[in-house]
C-alpha positions as CSV (number, residue, x, y, z in Angstrom):
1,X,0.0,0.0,0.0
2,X,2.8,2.1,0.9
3,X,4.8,1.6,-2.4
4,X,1.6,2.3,-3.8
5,X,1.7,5.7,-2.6
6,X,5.1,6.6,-3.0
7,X,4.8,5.4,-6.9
8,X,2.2,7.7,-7.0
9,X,3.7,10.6,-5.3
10,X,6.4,9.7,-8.0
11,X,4.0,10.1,-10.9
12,X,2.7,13.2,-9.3
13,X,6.3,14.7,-8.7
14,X,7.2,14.0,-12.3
15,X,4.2,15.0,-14.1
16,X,4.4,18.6,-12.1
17,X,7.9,18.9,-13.2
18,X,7.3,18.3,-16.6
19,X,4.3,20.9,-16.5
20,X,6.8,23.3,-14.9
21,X,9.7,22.8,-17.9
22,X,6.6,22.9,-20.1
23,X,5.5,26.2,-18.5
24,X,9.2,27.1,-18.4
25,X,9.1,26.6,-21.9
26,X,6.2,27.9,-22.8
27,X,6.8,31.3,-21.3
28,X,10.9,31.3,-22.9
29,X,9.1,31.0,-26.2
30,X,6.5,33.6,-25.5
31,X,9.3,36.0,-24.4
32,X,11.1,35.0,-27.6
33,X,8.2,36.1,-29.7
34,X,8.0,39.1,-27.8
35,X,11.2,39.9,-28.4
36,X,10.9,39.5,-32.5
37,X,8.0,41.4,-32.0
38,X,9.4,44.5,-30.5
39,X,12.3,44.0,-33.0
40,X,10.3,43.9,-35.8
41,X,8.2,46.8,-35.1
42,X,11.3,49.2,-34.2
43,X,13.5,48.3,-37.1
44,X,10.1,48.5,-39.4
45,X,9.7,52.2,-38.3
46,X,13.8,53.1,-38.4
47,X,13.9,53.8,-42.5
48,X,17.2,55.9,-41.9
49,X,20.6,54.7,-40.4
50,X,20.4,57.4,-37.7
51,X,17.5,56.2,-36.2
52,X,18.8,52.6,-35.9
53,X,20.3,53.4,-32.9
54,X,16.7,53.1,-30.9
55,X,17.4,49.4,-32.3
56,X,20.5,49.0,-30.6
57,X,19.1,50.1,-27.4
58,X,16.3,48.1,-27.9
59,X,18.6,45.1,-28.4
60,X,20.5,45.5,-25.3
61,X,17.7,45.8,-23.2
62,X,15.4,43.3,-24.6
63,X,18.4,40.4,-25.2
64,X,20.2,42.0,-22.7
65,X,23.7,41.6,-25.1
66,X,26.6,44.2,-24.0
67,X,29.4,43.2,-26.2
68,X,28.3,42.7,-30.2
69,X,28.9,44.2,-33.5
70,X,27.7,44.4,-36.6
71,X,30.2,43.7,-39.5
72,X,29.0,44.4,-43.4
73,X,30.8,43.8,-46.4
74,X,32.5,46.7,-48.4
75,X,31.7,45.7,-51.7
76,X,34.2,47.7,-53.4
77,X,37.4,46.3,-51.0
78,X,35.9,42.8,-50.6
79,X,36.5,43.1,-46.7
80,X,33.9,43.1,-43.8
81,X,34.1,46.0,-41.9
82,X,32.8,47.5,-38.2
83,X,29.4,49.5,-39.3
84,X,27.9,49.6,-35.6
85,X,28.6,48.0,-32.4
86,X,28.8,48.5,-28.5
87,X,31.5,51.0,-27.0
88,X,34.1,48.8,-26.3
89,X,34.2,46.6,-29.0
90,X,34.4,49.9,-31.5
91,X,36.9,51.2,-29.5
92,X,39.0,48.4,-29.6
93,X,38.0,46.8,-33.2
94,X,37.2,49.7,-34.9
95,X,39.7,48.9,-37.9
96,X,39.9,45.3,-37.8
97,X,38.3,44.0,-41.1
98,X,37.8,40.0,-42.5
99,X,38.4,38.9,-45.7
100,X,35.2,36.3,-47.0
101,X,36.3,33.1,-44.9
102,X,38.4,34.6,-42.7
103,X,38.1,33.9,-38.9
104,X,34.8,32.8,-37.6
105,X,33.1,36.4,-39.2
106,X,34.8,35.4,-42.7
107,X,33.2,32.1,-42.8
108,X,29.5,32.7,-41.5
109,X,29.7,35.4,-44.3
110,X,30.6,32.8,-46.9
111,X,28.5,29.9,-45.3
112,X,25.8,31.7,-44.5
113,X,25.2,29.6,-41.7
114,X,25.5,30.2,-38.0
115,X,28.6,29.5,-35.5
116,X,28.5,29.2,-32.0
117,X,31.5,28.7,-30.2
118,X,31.3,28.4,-26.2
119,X,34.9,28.5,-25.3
120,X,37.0,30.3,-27.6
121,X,39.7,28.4,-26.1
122,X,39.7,25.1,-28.3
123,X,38.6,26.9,-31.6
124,X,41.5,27.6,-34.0
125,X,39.4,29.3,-36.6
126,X,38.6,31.9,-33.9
127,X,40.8,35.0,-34.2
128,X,39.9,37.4,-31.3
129,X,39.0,40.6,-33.5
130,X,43.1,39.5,-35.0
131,X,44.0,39.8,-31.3
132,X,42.2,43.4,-30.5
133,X,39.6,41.2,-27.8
134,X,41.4,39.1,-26.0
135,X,39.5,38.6,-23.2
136,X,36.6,36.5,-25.0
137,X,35.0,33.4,-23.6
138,X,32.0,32.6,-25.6
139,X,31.0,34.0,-29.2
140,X,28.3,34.1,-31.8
141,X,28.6,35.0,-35.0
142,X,24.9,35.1,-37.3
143,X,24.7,35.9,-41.1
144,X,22.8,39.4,-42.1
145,X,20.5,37.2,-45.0
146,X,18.0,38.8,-47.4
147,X,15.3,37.2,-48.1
148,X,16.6,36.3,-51.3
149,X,19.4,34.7,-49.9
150,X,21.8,37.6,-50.1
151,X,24.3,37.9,-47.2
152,X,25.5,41.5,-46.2
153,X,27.1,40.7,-43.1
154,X,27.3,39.6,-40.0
155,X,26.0,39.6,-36.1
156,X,28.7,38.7,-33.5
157,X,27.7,38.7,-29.9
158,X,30.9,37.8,-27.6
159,X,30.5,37.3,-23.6
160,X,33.8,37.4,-21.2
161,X,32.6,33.6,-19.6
162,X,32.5,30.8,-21.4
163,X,29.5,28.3,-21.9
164,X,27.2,31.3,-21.8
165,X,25.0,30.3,-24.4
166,X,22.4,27.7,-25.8
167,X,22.5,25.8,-28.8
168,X,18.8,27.6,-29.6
169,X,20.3,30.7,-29.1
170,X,21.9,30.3,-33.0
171,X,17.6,30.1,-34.0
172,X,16.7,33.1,-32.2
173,X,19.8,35.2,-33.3
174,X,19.0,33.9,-37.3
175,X,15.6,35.7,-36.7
176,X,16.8,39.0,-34.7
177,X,20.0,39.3,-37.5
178,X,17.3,38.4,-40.8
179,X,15.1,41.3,-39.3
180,X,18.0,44.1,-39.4
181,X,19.5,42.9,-42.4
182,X,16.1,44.1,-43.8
183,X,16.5,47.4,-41.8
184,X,19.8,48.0,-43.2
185,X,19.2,47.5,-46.5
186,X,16.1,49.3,-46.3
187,X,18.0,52.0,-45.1
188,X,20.5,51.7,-47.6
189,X,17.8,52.0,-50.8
190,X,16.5,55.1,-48.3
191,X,20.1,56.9,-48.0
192,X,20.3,56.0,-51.5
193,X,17.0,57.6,-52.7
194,X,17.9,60.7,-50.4
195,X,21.7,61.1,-52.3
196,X,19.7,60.7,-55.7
197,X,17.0,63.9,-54.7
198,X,20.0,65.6,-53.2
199,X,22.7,65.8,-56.1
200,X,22.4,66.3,-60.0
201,X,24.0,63.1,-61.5
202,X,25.8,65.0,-64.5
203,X,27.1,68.0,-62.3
204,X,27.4,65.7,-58.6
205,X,26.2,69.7,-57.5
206,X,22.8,69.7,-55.2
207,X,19.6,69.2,-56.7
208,X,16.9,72.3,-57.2
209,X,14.9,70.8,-54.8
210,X,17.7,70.7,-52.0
211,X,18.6,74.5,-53.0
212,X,15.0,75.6,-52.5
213,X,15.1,73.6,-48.7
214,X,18.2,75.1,-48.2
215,X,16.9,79.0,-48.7
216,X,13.9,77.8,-46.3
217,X,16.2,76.8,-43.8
218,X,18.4,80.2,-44.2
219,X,15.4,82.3,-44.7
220,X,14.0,81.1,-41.0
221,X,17.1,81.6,-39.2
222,X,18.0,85.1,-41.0
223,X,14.7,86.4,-40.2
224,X,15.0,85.1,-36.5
225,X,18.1,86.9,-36.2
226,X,17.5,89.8,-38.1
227,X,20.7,88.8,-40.4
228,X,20.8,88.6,-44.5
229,X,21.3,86.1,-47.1
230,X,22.1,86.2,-51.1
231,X,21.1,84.3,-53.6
232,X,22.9,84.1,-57.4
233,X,21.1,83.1,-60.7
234,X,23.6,82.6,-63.5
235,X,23.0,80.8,-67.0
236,X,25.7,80.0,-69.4
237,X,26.0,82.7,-72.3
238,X,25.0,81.1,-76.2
239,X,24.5,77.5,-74.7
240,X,22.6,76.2,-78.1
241,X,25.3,77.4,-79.6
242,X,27.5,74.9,-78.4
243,X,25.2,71.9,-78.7
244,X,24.5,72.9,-81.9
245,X,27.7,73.2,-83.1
246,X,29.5,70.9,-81.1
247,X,27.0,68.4,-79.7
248,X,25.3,67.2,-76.6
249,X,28.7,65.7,-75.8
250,X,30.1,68.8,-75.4
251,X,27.4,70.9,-73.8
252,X,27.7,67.8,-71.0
253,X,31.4,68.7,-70.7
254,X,31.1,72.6,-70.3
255,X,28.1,72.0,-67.7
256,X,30.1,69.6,-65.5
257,X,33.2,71.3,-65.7
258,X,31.7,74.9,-65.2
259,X,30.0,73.5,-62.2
260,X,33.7,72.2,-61.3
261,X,34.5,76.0,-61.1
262,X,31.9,76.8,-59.1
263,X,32.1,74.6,-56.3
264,X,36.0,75.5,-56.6
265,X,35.3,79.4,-55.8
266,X,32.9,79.6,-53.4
267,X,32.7,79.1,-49.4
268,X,31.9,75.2,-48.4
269,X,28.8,76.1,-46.8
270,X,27.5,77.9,-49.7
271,X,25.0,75.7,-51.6
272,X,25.9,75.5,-55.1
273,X,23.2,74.0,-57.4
274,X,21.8,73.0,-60.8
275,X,18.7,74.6,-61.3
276,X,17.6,73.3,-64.3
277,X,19.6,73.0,-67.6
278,X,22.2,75.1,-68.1
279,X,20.8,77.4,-64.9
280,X,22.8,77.1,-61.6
281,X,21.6,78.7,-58.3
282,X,24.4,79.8,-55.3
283,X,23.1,80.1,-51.8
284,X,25.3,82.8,-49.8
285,X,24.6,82.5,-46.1
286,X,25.2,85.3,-44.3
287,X,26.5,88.0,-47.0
288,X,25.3,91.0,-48.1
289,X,24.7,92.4,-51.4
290,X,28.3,93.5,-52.1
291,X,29.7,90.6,-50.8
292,X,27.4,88.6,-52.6
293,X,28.1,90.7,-56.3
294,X,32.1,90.6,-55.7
295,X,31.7,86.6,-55.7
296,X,29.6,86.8,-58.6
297,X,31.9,88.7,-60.1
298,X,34.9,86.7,-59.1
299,X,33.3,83.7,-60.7
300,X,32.1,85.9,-63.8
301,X,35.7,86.4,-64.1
302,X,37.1,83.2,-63.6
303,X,34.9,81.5,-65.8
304,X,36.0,83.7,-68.7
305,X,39.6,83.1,-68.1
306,X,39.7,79.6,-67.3
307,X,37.0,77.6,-69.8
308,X,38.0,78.2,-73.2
309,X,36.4,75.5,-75.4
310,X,39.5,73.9,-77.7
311,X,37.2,74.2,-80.9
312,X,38.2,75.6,-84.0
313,X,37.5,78.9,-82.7
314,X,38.8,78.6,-79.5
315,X,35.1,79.8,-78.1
316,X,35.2,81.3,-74.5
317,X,32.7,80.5,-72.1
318,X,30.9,83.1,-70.3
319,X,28.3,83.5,-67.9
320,X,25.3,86.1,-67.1
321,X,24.5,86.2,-63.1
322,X,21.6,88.0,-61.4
323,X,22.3,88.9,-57.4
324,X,19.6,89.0,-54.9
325,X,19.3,89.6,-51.1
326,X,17.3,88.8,-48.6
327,X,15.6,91.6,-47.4
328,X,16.1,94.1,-49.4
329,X,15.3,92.2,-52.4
330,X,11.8,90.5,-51.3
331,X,10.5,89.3,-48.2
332,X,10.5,85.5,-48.8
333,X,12.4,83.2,-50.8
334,X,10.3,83.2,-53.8
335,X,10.9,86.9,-54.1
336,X,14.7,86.7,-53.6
337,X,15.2,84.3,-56.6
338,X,12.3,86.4,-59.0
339,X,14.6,88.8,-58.0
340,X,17.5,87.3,-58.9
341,X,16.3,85.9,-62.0
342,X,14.6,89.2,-63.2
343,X,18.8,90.6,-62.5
344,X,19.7,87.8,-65.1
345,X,17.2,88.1,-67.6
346,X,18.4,92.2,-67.4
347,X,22.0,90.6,-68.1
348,X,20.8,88.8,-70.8
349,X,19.1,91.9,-72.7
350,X,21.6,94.3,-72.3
351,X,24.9,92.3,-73.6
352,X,25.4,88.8,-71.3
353,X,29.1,88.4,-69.7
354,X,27.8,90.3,-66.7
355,X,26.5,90.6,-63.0
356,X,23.1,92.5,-62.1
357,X,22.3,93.2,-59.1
358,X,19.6,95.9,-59.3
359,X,17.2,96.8,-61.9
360,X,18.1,99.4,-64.1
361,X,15.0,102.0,-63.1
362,X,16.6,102.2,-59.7
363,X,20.2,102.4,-61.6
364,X,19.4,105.2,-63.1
365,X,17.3,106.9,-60.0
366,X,20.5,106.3,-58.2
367,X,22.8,108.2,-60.5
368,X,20.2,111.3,-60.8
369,X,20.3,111.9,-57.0
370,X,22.1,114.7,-55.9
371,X,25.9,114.3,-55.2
372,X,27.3,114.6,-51.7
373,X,30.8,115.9,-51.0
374,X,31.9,115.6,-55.2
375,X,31.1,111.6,-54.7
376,X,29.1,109.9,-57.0
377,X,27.8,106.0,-55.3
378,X,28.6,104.1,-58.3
379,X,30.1,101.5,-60.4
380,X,29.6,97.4,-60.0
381,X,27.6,97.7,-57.1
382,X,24.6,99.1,-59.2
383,X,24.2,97.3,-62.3
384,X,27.1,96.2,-64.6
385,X,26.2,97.0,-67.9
386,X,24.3,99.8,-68.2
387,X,27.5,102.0,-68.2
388,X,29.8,99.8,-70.0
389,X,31.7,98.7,-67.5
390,X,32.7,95.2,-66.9
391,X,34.6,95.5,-63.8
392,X,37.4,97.1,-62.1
393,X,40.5,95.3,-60.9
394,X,43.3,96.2,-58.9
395,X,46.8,94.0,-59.1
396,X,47.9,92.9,-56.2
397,X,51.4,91.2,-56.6
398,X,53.0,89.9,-59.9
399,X,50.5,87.1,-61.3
400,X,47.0,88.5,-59.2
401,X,44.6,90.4,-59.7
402,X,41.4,91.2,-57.4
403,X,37.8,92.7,-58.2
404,X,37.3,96.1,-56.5
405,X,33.6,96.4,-56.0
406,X,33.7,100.8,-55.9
407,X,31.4,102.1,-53.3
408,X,31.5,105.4,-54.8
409,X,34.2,108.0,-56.9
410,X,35.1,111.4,-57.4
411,X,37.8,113.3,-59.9
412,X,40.7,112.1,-57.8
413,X,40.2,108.5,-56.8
414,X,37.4,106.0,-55.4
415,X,36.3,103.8,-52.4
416,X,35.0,100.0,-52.4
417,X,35.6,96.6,-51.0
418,X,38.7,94.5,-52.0
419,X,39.0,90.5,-51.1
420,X,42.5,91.1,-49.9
421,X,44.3,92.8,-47.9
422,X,44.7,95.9,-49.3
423,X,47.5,97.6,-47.4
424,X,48.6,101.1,-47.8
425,X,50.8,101.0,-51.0
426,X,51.0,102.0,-54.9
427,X,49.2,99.4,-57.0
428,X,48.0,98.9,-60.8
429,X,44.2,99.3,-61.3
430,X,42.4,98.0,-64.6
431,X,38.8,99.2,-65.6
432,X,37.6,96.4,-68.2
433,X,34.4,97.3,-70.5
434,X,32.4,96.1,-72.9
435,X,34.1,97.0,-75.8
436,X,34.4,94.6,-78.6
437,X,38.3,95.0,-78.7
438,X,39.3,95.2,-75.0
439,X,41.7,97.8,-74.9
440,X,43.5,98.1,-71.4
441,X,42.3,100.9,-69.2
442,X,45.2,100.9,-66.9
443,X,46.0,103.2,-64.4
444,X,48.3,103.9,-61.1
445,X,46.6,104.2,-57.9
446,X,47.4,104.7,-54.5
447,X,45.5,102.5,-51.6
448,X,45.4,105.6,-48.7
449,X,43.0,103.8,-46.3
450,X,42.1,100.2,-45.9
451,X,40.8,98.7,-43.4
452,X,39.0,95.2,-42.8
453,X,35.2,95.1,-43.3
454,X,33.3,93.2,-40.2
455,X,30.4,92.4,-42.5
456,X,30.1,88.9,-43.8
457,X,32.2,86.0,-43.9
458,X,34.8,86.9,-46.2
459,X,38.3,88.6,-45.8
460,X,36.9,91.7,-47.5
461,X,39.0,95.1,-47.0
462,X,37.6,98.7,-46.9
463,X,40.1,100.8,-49.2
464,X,40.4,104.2,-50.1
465,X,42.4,104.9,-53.3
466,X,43.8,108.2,-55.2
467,X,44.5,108.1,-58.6
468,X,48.2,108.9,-58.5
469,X,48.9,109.3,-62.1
470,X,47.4,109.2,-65.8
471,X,44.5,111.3,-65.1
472,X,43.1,111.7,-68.8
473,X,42.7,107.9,-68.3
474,X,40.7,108.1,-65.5
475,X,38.5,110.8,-66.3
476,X,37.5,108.8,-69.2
477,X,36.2,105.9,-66.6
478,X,35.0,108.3,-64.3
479,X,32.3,109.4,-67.1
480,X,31.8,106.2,-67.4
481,X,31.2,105.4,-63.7
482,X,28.6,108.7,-63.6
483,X,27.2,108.9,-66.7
């Protein structure tokens, strides 16, 4: 009767424990699912790289891993490389790389298949981050796999003890590591989709649509802090003409180098753009409207000198540019670049080869008003071309010369802005117009003030100059200049 009992005490004892590993079971499985599930829904909302972090977190707490990386494949050197991966192990494995089939990373890449390795110790295929990680006891390595397949990398999770995980750990990990490798390469076609809206493929300069978000961005700030912004419009002079003539070939070339030239001249925060054929757009945070028409200048200029077409007549390329600020020009952003672009099209009517920064009504208004003091407020500042004038250089050593942009003149000499530093000293000073046959206007001058201009982010100089010599010469400009 008595071993009747016991046996069934027995029974009892062993069917409860196998309801409690059951239950056990049960509720590992449950927290498993739970797990994919928070996984899942994270890395389904993280669409950019930056956000994947949340999923790092997420995977820390939830699987409660401290030391792991993430390793993808660099397609262009063949290697696996660290992409993300907890402090320590970045700090110490940062450059370490696998070749496909190297180490334990190397061949789960190539396999495809899982390794799990619980002490480190009798594995010869385990390398130890190439010795930066010594002190490893246990390690997992799990493929990043597409769904077609595809691998892109790999999941290793190392813990300092050894033993410290289960042979079903290598299922759960396959699931976590199949549900990023979607995330990344989600994120990937994202990045890539951004990169595509954001540059112009056959100019690599930003897209119209990132120029326009880019003058929202400045115009909120600038109007928050009461500070200014310019925008320049220029379009290349007698474009048909060379596709035309030359082909599209060729019209390709002078866009992508032209936009070479830009990018090469102005500030690298300045937002240089295609706008749409042979248009380009400039973003100038932060500078006025004679900072802003000294650049357009400058690039005027350099463009002229520097892209010469080796044709059969040796055609030079020149551009027309339109200057607008922000606020004097219009209130919003729209109005700035109407503004701009009305200042081009003026360019375009009265010659091309030219910056416009004001429209010739308010040129002419401006050289009606009463002088002050035997000054006239003149020259590039107000409208290049409606006077003849192309621009005004001074040279400052043996090979350079810089755009003056002239304030304002009298008889005996002028004022402006020069980007150097124009110290006190005899110089060489060129007026360039519009003639057909450029004959040189040159002229001695002597630079009796300068001093450095605070306004905008250039190394702009405030100059004062007298006309030390060949006066007949300058009085010819000065008409020009006033008249």
């Amino acid at each position: 009767m008595m071993n009747r009992e016991s046996l069934k005490s027995g029974d009892d004892q062993q069917l409860f424990t196998s309801a409690q590993k059951e239950c056990e079971s049960l509720k590992e499985k449950f927290s498993e699912l739970y797990i994919l599930y928070s996984l899942s829904k994270n890395l389904n909302s993280s669409l950019q790289v930056g956000l994947f972090s949340k999923t790092i977190h997420l995977l820390k707490d939830l699987l409660k891993i401290e030391d792991f990386c993430f390793m993808l494949m660099d397609e262009k050197d063949n290697e696996l490389k660290m992409w993300k991966a907890s402090s320590d192990t970045y700090e110490c494995a940062k450059d370490v790389t696998f070749k496909a089939g190297e180490g334990i990373s190397g061949i789960v890449f190539q396999t495809g298949e899982p390794i799990l390795i619980n002490n480190v110790n009798n594995e010869e295929r385990f390398l130890s981050y190439k010795g930066k990680i010594p002190d490893i006891g246990s390690f997992l390595s799990v493929p990043l796999k597409l769904s077609d397949n595809k691998v892109i990398g790999v999941l290793n999770i190392q813990k300092r003890e050894m033993n410290a995980f289960r042979e079903n750990d290598k299922t759960l990990f396959r699931a976590v590591a199949q549900d990023i490798a979607h995330t990344i390469e989600r994120s990937r076609r994202y990045e890539k989709a951004q990169k595509e809206a954001m540059f112009d493929d056959l100019t690599a300069l930003y897209t119209r649509r990132y120029f326009l978000e880019s003058c929202s961005h400045e115009y909120s700030k600038v109007e928050r802090y009461k500070k200014n912004f310019s925008i320049i419009i220029a379009d290349i002079d007698y474009f048909k003409y060379f596709n035309d003539t030359y082909g599209h070939a060729m019209g390709d070339e002078i866009l992508k180098k032209l936009s070479s030239t830009l990018k090469a001249n102005v500030r690298q925060g300045d937002v240089v753009c295609r706008y749409g054929g042979e248009e380009f757009a400039i973003l100038l945070p932060g500078i006025d409207k004679d900072g802003a028409t000294i650049i357009a200048e400058k690039l005027r200029s350099v463009v002229e000198r520097e892209l010469i077409k080796e044709t059969r007549d040796s055609k030079v390329v020149t551009i027309t540019a339109g200057v607008a600020t922000y606020p004097e020009d219009g209130k919003t952003v729209e109005q700035i670049i109407l503004s701009a672009d009305k200042y081009l099209y003026l360019g375009k009517e009265s010659g091309r080869n030219k910056v416009v920064n004001t429209a010739f009504d308010n040129v002419r208004k401006e050289k009606d008003e009463k002088r002050v003091g035997g000054r006239y407020k003149t020259a590039i500042k107000i409208a290049r071309g409606t006077n003849h004038i192309q621009s005004i250089e001074i040279k400052v050593n043996d090979k350079d010369w810089k755009i003056c942009a002239i304030r304002d003149v009298n008889e005996k000499g002028f004022s402006g802005e020069l980007e150097f530093d124009g110290r006190i000293d005899n110089y060489i000073c060129n007026v360039v117009t519009d003639a057909e046959v450029h004959n040189p206007n040159i002229f001695p001058i002597r630079i009796a003030h300068a001093e450095k201009s605070n306004h905008g982010h250039y190394n702009r100089y405030l100059i004062g100059a007298e006309i030390t010599d060949e006066h007949d010469r300058w009085e010819e400009m000065f008409y020009l200049l006033t008249h």
